[in-house]
N, C-alpha and C positions, 0 to 999 in steps of 0.2 A: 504493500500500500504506500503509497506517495503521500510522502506528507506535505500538504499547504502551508503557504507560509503565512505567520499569521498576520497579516493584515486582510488576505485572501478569506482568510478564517471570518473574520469580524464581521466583512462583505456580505460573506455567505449567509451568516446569521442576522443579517438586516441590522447588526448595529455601527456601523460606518457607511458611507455613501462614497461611492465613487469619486467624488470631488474632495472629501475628507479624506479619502484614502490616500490620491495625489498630493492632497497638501503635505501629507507627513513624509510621501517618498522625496517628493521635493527636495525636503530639509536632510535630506541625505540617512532618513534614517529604517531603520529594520528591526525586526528581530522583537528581543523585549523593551527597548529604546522606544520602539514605532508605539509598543502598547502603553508603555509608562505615558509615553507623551500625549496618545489620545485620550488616559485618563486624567490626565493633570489639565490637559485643554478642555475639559468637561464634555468633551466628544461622544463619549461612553462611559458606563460605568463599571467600575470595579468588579462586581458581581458577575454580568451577565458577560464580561467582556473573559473573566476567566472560566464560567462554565463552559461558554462556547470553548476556549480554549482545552481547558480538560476534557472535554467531550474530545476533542480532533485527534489528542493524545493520548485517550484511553484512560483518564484518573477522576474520579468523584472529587464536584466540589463538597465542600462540610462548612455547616457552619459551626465555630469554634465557639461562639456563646453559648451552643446547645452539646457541645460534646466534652463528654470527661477523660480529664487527661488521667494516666498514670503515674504519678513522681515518682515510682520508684526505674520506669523507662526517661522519665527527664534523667534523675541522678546520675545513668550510666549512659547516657549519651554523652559525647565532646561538646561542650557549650563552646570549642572556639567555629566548629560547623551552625552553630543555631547564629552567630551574629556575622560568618561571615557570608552566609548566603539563605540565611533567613527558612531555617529551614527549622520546627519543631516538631520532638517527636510524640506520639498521642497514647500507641498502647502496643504490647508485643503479642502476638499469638505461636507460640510454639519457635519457630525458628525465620520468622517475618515482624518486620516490624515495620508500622502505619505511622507516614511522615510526611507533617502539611508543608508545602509549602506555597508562594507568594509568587514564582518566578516557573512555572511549570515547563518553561522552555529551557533551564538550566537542567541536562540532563549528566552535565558533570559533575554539579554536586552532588544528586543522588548516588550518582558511582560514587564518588569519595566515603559518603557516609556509609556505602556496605560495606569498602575497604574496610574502614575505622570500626564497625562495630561486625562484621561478620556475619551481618545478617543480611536475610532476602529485604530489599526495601520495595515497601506497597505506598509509592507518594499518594497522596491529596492532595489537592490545591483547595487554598483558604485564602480570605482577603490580609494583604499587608498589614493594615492595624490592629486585627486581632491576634495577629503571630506576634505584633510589638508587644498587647497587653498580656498574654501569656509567658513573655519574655520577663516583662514588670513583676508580675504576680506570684510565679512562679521559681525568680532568680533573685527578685529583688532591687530597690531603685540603686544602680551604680552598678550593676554586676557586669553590665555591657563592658564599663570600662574597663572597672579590677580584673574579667575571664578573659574579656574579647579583644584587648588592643591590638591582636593582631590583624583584628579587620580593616583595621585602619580606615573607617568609615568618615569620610569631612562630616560637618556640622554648620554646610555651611547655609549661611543666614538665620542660625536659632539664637545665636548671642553675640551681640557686639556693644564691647565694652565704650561709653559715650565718654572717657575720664582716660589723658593715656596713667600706666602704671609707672611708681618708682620703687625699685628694688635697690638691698642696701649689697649687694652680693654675698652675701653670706652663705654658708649650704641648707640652712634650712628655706633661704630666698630661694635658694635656684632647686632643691626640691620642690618646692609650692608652684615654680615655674614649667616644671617639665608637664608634654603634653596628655601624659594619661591622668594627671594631677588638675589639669585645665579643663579636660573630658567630662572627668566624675563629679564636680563642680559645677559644672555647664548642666550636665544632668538634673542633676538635683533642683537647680534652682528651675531649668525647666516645668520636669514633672510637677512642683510645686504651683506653679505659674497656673500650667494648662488645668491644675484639678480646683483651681480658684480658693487656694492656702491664702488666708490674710497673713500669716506669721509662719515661719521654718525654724523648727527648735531642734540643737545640733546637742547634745549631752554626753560628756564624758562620763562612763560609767565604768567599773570595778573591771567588767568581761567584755571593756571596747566601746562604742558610741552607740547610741541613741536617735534615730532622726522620725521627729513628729512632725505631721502637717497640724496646723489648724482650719478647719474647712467648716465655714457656717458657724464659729464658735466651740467646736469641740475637737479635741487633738486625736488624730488620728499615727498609732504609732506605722510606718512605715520600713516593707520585708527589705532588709540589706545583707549580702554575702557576708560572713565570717571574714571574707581575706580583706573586709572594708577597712578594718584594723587599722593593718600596717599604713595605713593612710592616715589615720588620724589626723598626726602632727603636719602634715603637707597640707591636709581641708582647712583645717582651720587658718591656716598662716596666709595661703592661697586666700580665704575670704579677708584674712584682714588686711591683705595686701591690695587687695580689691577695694574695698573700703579706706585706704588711705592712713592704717593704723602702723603701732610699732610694733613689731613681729617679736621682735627679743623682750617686749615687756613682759612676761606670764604673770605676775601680782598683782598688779592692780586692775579694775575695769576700764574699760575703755569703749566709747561708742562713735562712728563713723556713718558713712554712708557710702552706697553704690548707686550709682547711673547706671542702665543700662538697656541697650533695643531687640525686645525679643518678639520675633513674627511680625517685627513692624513697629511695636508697640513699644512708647517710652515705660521702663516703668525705674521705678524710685525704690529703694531698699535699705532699708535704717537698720543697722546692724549692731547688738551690743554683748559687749563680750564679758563675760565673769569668770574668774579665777575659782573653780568648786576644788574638793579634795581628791577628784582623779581627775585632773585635767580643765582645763577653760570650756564654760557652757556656751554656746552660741545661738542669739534669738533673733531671728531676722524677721523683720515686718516690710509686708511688702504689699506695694501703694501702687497699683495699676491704675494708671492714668487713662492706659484707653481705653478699660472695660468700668469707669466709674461714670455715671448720671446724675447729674444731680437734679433732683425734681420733684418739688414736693408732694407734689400728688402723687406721684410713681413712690413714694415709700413704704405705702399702705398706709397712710394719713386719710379716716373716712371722712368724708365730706363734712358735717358738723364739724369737725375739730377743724378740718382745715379751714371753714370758715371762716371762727374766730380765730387763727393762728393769725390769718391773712390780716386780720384786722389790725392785730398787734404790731407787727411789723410794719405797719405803714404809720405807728404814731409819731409828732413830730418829735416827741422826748419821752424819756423814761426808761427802762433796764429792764430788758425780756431775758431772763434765764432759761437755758436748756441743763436739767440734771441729769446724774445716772452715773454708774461703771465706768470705768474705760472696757473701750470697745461696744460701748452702748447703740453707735452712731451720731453723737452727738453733736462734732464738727460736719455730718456729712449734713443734718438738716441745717445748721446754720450757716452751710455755703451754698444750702440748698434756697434758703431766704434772702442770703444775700444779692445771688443769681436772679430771685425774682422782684426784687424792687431796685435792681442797677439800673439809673438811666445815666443819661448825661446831666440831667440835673443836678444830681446827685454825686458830692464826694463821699465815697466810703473809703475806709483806712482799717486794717485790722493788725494787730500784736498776736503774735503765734508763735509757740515753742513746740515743735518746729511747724514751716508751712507745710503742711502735706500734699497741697491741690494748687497750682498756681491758676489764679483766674483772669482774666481780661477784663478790663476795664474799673478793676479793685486794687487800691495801693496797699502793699502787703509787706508788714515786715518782720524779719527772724530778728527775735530773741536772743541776747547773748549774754547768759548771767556773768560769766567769767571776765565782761569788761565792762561789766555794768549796765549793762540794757535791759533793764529787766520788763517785766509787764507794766509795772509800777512810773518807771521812769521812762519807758518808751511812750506811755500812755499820758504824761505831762505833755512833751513833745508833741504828738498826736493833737492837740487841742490848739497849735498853735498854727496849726497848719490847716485849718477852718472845713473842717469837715461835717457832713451832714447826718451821716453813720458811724458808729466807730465800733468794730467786734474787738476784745479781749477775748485770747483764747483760753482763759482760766481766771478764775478770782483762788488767789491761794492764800492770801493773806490780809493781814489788815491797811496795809497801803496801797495795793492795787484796789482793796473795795473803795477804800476812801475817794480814790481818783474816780474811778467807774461812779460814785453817787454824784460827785463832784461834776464831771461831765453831761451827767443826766440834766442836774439840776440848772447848766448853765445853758438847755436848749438841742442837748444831742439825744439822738436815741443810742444807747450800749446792746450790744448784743454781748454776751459771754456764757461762759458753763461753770458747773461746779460739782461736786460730787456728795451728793446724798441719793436716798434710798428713794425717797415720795418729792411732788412740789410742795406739798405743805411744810417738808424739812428744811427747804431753803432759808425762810426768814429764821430760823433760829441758827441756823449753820454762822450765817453773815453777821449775825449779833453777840453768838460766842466769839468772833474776829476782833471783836471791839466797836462795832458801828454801832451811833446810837441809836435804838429799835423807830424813832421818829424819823430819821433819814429813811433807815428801810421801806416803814409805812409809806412814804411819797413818794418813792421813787422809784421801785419796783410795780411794774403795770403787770407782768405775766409769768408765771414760770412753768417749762415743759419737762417733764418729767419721760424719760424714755427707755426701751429697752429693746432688743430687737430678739426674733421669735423664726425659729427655721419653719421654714415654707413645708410643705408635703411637695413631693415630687409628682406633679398630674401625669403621667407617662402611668403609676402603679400604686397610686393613693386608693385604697381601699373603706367601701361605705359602709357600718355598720350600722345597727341599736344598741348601745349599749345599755345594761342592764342597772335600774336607780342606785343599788348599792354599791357599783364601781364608780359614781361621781360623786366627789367634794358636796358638804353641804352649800357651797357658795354659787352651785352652777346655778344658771338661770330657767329655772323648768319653763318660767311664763313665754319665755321666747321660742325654745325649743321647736323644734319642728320634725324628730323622729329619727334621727339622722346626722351621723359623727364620721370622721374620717381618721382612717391609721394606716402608718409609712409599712409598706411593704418590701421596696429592695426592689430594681431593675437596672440593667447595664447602662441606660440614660443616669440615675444618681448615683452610679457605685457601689450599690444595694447597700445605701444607706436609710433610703425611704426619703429621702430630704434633700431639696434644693435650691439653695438662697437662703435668703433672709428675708425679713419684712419687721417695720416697724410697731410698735405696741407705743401708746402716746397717754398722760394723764395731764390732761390741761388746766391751770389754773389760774382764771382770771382776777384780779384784783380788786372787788368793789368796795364800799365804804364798811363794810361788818368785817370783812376781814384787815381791812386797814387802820380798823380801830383794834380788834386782837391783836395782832403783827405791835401795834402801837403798845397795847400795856402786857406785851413778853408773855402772853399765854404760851398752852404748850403747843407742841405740833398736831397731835388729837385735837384739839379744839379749831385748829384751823383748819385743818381738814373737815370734819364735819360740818363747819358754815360752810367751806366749797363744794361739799356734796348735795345740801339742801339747794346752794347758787346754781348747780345742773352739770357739775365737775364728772364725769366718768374718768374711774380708777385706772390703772396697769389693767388688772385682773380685767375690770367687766370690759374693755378691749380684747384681750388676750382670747376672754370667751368669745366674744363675737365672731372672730376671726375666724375659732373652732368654729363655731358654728356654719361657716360660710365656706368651708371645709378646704380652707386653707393651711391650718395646722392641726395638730393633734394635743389630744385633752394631755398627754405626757408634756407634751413640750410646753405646755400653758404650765401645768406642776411646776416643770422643772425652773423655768424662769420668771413667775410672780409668785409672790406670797396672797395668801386668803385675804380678803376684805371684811373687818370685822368694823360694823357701822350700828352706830346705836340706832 
């Protein structure tokens, strides 16, 4: 039988055209070149474009989400055959063994791999990315580098550093320098990137390192080869030398930054290093500029609350706080307000340690406690320069409050954040600082109180009834409408059951009963409960709604509000 060659192949199966077929001969190309490039040109797709091809060649496509592997046939295959020609193996029957691969017109590698293991090989062809994720899953993130440098595969356009580097030439500089050391690094921050990691946590531990994502709020530990080890001392040095730090320091902490363009995409990386008792911890946070939105409405802000938010925000003076956690969201709605009342009218100026988002048409400045610029004294300055808005990116003490009243009262509006549990905590927070409770009273128009709540993944979010005695006595039966949703797991979230995030908001507006409490230093239960009867909705009765609207899950509402106990 005559084998076609496959572009012939593709023809024949009505997924190229004639004219498409020329364009690719054209460019001088053949073979699996012609296919790659008709899949890259979105000509064809992936799937159909290798079934036809396995059909021509005699080999079953599979699809790899739905088929179980063996580990104990991965463990004794050569991992340097799985990265240099992408070939995984599935399962052995007796003296054959079943092996996908991505490239079905490489009929050399399959020779190779019987060589190497002496068995009959039965290929399959499978799509490229799921041989990548069984590569991840199964070997672990970095094992490409640590097993397979002899594939010596470029990398090219996944990362280009925006900052050149300065090494001191030392040997542990030019270990950190060499390229399977610039490989497993590149990886890492990759992976972390594409699986939407706010934070990469690096941990020296007793039996070698530690590498966690943070994905949606919860740390996910991630699988690494044992031989990641002897790398340790290179990863780490390699990042700090990326971020601009001093490599021979090991004592003291030290925090930096990276630049850098991955798939296109700027993204920013605040990097801080700590000195633990086996080895420096490393915590990367990482600020993707081109997968952030800012938008208020896009945060899960429901219409009521953004309402009144909108209102707030457009007063000509006064001090709108946003509270909560770090990593609550905080800065993202208040660049998310800033964004929606910028005009050219309008000077705004903001103090930020550090800026995390650079915006257009907002004067922005960092922070330098270390020569005295602090929020305090950058925010004098800031008044002098007649501005219309002004955001402080923290009230942390008693002379930044002081200015931020000060500002208020002489005609600006302040936007800033603080860190308490509820909005009713604020006014007492700001009054143990030293301000006296009669500033607060008049000067404070709003405070948002926020938290953010993983999404359910609509791909494999599952509807139940749940039964009265699995919910809190706080749920709301009167709204209820028969019908809960819970995370299931599917290859779209990572089977995690959960995708995103979304906002939870507790709004409290200022009227004259709370301004007279706030005034004579009640406690924070009493001011809250006047904002409740004023038409204030809590975290929680948010949090439920959202369940209800089957967005998120009654767990996840547990896991990040506390119970509403209202007299």
């Amino acid at each position: 039988m005559v084998m076609l060659e496959p572009g012939e192949i593709l023809l024949q199966h009505g997924l190229l055209d004639a004219e498409q077929l020329k364009k690719l001969r054209d460019s001088a190309l053949g073979g699996t070149d012609l296919i790659q490039s008709a899949i890259g040109q979105g000509m064809v797709d992936e799937e159909p474009a290798l079934r036809a091809l396995g059909e021509a060649l005699g080999m079953e496509f599979v699809d790899l989400r739905n088929t179980e592997v063996d580990l104990e046939v991965v463990k004794r295959f050569p991992q340097k055959l799985i990265y240099r020609h992408s070939l995984f193996p599935i399962s052995r029957v007796n003296g054959s063994l079943t092996v996908a691969t991505s490239d079905p017109l490489d009929l050399y590698a399959l020779d190779e791999a019987g060589a190497a293991t002496g068995l009959a090989i039965t290929p399959v062809v499978a799509e490229k990315a799921e041989i990548a994720r069984l590569m991840k899953k199964y070997l672990g993130v970095g094992s490409e580098t640590v097993e397979g440098l002899m594939a010596a595969r470029e990398e090219e356009g996944e990362i280009q550093l925006l900052e050149d580097l300065e090494t001191d030439g030392s040997e542990l500089s030019e270990m950190a320098q060499e390229a399977s050391v610039i490989r497993l690094v590149n990886e890492i921050l990759v992976e972390a990137i594409d699986s939407r990691s706010s934070d990469v946590h690096i941990e020296s531990q007793s039996d070698g390192i530690v590498i966690r994502y943070r994905i949606d709020g919860i740390l996910h530990e991630q699988p690494v080869p044992p031989e990641i080890n002897r790398f340790q001392a290179a990863i780490i040095s390699r990042l700090k030398i990326m971020a601009r730090l001093n490599i021979a320091e090991k004592r003291l902490p030290q925090d930096g930054r990276i630049k850098l363009k991955v798939h296109g995409r700027e993204i920013d990386i605040r990097l801080s290093v700590i000195p633990m008792i086996h080895g420096e911890g490393l915590v990367m946070r990482i600020l993707d500029k081109g997968a952030m939105k800012f938008d208020l409405q896009g945060l899960g802000m429901d219409p009521y609350t953004y309402g009144i938010f909108n209102q707030l925000i457009r007063l000509p003076h006064g001090i709108v706080l946003v509270t909560g956690p770090t990593g609550s969201g905080k800065t993202t709605t208040l660049y998310s307000a800033l964004l929606e009342i910028r005009s050219p009218e309008t000077k705004i100026i903001t103090t930020e340690d550090p800026v995390e988002y650079q915006l257009d048409g907002i004067n922005q400045i960092q922070v330098h406690a270390k020569i005295g610029l602090t929020f305090a004294a950058s925010l004098r300055s800031i008044l002098r320069h007649d501005p219309d808005i002004v955001l402080v990116g923290e009230i942390r003490d008693q002379e930044t409050a002081e200015n931020a009243i000060q500002a208020s009262l002489t005609g600006h509006l302040v936007f800033s954040t603080l860190h308490t549990n509820d909005a009713a905590g604020a006014f007492t927070r700001i009054v143990d600082m030293g301000i006296e409770p009669f500033l607060v009273s008049s000067t404070v128009e709003g405070i948002m109180a926020q938290r953010l709540l993983r999404r359910l993944c609509p791909e494999c979010k599952e509807a139940y009834r749940p039964p009265k005695e699995d919910l809190p006595n706080d749920f709301p039966w009167d709204k209820f409408e028969g019908q809960l949703y819970r995370p299931v797991g599917c290859r779209t979230c990572r089977n995690v059951g959960y995708s995103g995030r979304m906002g939870i908001y507790e709004l409290l507006v200022t009227n004259e009963e709370i301004k007279a409490l706030a005034h004579d230093r009640v406690s924070t239960w009493d001011i809250k409960q006047a904002a409740l009867k004023a038409g204030m909705r809590t975290l929680r009765m948010d949090a439920w709604d959202k369940a209800m609207q089957g967005n998120t899950s009654v767990d996840e509402v547990l896991r990040v509000t506390k119970g509403d106990y209202i007299s």
